[in-house]
N, C-alpha and C positions, 0 to 999 in steps of 0.2 A: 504494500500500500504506500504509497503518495513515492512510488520507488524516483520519480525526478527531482526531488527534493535531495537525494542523497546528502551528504554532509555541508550541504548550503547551511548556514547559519541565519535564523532570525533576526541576528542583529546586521548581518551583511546586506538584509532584503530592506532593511528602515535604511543602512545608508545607503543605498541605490536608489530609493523610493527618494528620499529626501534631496539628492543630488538630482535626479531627471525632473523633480518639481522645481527646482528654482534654478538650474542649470547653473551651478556653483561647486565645486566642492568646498566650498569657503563659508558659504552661507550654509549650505547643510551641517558641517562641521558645528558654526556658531548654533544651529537648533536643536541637535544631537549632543548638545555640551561636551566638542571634542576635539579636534584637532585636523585641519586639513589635509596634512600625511598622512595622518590615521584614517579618515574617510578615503584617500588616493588608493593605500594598499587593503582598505577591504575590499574596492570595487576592482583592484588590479587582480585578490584571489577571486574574488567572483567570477571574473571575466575566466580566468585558469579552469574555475571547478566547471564553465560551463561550455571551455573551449568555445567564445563566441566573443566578440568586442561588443560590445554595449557604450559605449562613447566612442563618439571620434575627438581629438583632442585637437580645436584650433586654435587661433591666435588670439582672440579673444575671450577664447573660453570652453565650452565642449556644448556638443551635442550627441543625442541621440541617433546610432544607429537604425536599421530596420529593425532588428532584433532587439534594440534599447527599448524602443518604442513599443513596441508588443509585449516584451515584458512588464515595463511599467503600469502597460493599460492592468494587467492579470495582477501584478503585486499589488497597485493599488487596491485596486478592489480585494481584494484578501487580507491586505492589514486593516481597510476600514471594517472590513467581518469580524476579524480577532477583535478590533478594538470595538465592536459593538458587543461581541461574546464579552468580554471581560466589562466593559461595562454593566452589563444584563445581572451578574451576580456579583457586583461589590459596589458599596454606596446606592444602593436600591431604596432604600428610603430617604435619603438626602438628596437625590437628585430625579428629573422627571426627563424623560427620555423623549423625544418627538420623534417620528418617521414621516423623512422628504424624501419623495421623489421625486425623480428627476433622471435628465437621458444623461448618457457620461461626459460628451462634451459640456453641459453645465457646467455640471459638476467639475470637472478638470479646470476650464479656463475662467468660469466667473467664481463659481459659490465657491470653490476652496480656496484661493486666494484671496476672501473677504472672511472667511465663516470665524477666525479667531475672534475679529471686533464682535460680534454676537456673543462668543465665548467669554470675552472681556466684560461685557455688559449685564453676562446672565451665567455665572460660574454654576448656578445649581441646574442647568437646564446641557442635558446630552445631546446632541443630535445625530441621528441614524440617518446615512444616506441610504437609498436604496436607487441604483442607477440599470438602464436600459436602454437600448439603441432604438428600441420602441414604445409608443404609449400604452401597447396592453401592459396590461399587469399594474399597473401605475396605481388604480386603487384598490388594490386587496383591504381586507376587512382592518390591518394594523396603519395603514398612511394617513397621517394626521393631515399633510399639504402635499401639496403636489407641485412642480413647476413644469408647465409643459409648452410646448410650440405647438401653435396652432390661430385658427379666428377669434379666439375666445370664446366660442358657443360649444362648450364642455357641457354632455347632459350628466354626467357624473358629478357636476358640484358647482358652485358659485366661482366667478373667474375672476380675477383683478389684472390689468393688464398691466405689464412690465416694460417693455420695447419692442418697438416695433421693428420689421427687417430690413434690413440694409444692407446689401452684400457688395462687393468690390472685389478683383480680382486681385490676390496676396503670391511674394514668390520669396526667396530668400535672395538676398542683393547681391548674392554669388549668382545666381545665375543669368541677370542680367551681363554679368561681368563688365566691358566696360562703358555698354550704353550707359545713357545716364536716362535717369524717370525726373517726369513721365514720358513714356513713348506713345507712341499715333495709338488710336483705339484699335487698328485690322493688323496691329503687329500680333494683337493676340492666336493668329491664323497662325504665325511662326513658331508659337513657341509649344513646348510641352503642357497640357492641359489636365491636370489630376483632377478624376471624376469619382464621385460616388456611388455606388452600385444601387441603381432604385430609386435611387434622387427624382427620376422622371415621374413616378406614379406618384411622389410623395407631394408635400407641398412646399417643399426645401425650392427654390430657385433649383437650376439647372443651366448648364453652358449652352446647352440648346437653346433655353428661352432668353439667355442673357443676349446671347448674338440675337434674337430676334427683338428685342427689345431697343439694342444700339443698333441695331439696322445692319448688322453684318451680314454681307450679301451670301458669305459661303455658309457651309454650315462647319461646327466647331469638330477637329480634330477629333476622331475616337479616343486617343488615348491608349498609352501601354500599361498603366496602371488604375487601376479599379479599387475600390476601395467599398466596406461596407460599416464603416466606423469613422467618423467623422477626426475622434481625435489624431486615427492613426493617417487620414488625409493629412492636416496640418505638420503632421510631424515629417511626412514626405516632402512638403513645400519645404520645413524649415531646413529640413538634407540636402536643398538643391534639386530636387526630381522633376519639377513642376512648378506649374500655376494653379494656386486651388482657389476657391469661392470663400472669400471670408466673411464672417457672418458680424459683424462693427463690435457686439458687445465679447463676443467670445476671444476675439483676434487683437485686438486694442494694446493688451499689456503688449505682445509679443512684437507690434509693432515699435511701440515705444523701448522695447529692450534691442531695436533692431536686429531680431530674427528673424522678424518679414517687413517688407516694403511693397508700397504699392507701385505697380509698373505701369498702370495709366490710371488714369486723375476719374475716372464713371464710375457713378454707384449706382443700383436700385432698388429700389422699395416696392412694398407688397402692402397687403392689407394683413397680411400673417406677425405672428412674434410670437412672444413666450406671456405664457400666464400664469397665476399662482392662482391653483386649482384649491378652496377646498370641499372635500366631498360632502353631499348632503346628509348622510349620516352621520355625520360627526358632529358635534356639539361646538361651537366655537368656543374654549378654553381660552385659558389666561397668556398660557402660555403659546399655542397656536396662534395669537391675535399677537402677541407681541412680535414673532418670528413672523407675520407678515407684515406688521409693521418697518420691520428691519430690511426687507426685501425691498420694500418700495423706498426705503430712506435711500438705500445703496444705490439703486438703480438713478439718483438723483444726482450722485457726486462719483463720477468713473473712478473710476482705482486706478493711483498713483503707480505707474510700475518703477520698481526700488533695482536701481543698476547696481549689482556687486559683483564684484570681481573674484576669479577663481584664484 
């Protein structure tokens, strides 16, 4: 049982988790109360025990591999399990637990890079993510809120609307190389196009409707890469791979850490965004109304992205 775990270490999986969220080993070190060397050579033996590179090491800092990246998406979600298991049976009566859901990209690029100030605010209040690439499942009998994309006309509960959509096309400023942005809107015919698998039926924007929207007379390149997970798109664009669809609230920090740039200056909007669902079974509590209250403050004042150095 769990036989690919072999002698990986749980404390090796927090510093890799720790390092591919803030793309630091520096800032991971200062969260993990540790030492930068010390975080270098746990992910040097990780990378050993798993015969795979999981960072590439650049000039200003590292990123994640294909393999960084797919890992992180699974680690993450497996320490926030642990840490909702161990939450579940210790400090049970001092603290009151919420369950959000929400899809992973949320979760990765907005709500966990804001969720301490909550934490800050409300130390007795836990919160349980519960993430999927789809909205079923979204309210089982235990989800207190919900944040989902969509029209807002949820028949599953009451909606508050968050942001609306805006996408723009995002690449990593290595692959422009040495053009300079913005470029003409029909260079996007040239370049590599990172698509999402199903995006068409969904109500996510699409390269297809975007060239139809800016009046691109061809239609958009198929693409050598597909994707069926949004964060593992971005983490492609951030490797150089492509040009992917970034969606303003999710993409924001990464562009202000310059891991992505925009290569032409067009955006467009829909009547679509994300909502905070909650369901009509549920009683609106003290603590559910405060944590929506907090969603809509955030959504007011964008998150600062904090430059640190590895």
């Amino acid at each position: 049982m769990f036989e690919s775990l072999g002698a990986v270490s749980l404390e090796a999986l927090r510093a890799f988790e720790a390092a591919a969220r803030h793309r630091s080993f520096t800032a991971a070190a200062a969260e993990l109360g540790t030492t930068q060397p010390a975080i270098s050579q746990q992910i040097k033996r990780l990378e050993g025990q798993l015969a795979v590179r999981l960072f590439d090491r650049v000039y200003r800092g590292i990123e994640l591999t294909d393999a960084g990246a797919t890992l992180f998406e699974y680690v993450l979600i497996g320490l926030q399990s642990i840490d909702s298991g161990l939450g579940a049976i210790t400090n049970h009566s001092q603290h009151e637990v919420l369950q959000v859901a929400t899809d992973f990209a949320f979760a990765a690029y907005w709500l966990m890079p804001r969720l301490h100030r909550f934490h800050q605010a409300n130390p007795q209040v836990d919160v349980s993510l519960v993430t999927s690439e789809r909205s079923h499942g979204m309210f089982r009998n235990d989800i207190d809120i919900a944040v989902l994309f969509g029209d807002g006309r949820f028949r599953q509960g009451e909606s508050h609307w968050l942001f609306d959509e805006e996408v723009f096309p995002v690449c990593s400023p290595r692959l422009l190389g040495e053009h300079t942005s913005p470029l003409p809107l029909q260079s996007l015919r040239e370049l590599p196009l990172l698509h999402l698998r199903g995006e068409s039926s969904s109500q996510w924007f699409d390269w297809a409707r975007l060239f139809r929207h800016w009046q691109i007379p061809t239609l958009p390149a198929p693409g050598q890469l597909r994707f069926d997970n949004y964060t593992l798109l971005i983490q492609a664009a951030i490797a150089g791979q492509g040009v992917a669809i970034g969606w303003r609230h999710l993409v924001d920090a990464l562009l202000d850490q310059g891991l992505l740039c925009r290569p032409t200056e067009e955006s467009a909007r829909s009547a679509m965004g994300y909502y905070a669902v909650l369901p009509q079974r549920k009683r609106r509590g003290r603590m559910i109304q405060r944590f929506l209250d907090w969603l809509v403050e955030e959504q007011r004042g964008p998150l600062k992205a904090e430059h640190m150095a590895v």
